[in-house]
C-alpha positions in Angstrom: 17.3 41.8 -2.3 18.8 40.2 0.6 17.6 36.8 2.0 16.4 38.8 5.3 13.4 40.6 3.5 12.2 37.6 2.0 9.4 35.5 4.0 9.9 32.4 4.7 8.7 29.6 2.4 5.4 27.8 3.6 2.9 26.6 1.7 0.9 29.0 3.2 3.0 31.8 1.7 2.9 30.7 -1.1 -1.1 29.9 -1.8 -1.0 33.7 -0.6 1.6 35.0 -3.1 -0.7 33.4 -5.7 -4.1 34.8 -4.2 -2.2 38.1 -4.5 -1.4 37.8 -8.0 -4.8 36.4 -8.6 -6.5 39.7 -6.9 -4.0 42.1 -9.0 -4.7 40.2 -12.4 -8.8 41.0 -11.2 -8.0 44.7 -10.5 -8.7 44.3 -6.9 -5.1 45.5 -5.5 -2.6 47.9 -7.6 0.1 45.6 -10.0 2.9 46.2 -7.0 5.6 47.3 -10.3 3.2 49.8 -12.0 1.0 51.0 -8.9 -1.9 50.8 -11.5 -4.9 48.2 -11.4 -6.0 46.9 -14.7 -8.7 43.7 -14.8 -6.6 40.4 -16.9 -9.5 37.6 -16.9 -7.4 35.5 -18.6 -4.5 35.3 -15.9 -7.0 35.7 -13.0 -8.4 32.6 -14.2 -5.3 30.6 -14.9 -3.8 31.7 -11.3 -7.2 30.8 -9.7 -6.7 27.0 -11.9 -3.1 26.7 -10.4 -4.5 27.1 -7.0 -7.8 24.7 -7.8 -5.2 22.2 -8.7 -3.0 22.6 -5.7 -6.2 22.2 -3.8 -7.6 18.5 -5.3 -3.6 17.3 -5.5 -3.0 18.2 -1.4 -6.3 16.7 -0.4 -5.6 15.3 2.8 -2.4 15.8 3.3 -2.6 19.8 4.5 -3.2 20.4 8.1 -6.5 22.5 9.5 -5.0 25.7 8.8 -3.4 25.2 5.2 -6.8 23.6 3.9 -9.0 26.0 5.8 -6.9 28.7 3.8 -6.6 27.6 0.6 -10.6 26.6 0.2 -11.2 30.2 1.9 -9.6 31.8 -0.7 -10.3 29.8 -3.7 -14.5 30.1 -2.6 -13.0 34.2 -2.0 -11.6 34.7 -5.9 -13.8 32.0 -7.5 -16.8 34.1 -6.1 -15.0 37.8 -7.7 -14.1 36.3 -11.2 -17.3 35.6 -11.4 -18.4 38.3 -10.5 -16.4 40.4 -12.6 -16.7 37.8 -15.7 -20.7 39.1 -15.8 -19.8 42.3 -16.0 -17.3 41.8 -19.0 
């Protein structure tokens, strides 16, 4: 993989790549190497913890954007694991 198709490292990228894995590890989007969706509670929750923790260590130093994103999609996968945790 050339450096081209990568995207550009933010932290905005990257508390995306982690929602992503977060949603495939709660079956929400297909596992992008098997195409398949399978529910992982476990991880879900662990990937959900790394991106609580980035949250309460960045307190005010993100700007608008980044912290608007990050507590979007924390209230976003905190709100399905839970959701998903009652039905388990």
């Amino acid at each position: 993989m050339s450096d081209a198709s990568l995207p550009q490292v933010t932290f905005s990228n990257f508390v995306l790549s982690l929602a992503s894995s977060a949603m495939v590890h709660l079956g929400q989007t297909p596992d992008p190497a098997t195409g398949t969706k399978s529910v992982d509670l476990s991880l879900a929750r662990h990937t959900i913890d790394v991106l609580g923790v980035l949250s309460a260590k960045t307190e005010g130093n993100l700007d608008e954007e980044e912290d608007r994103l990050l507590n979007s999609l924390l209230a976003d996968l905190r709100t399905r694991f839970v959701a998903l945790s009652q039905k388990a």
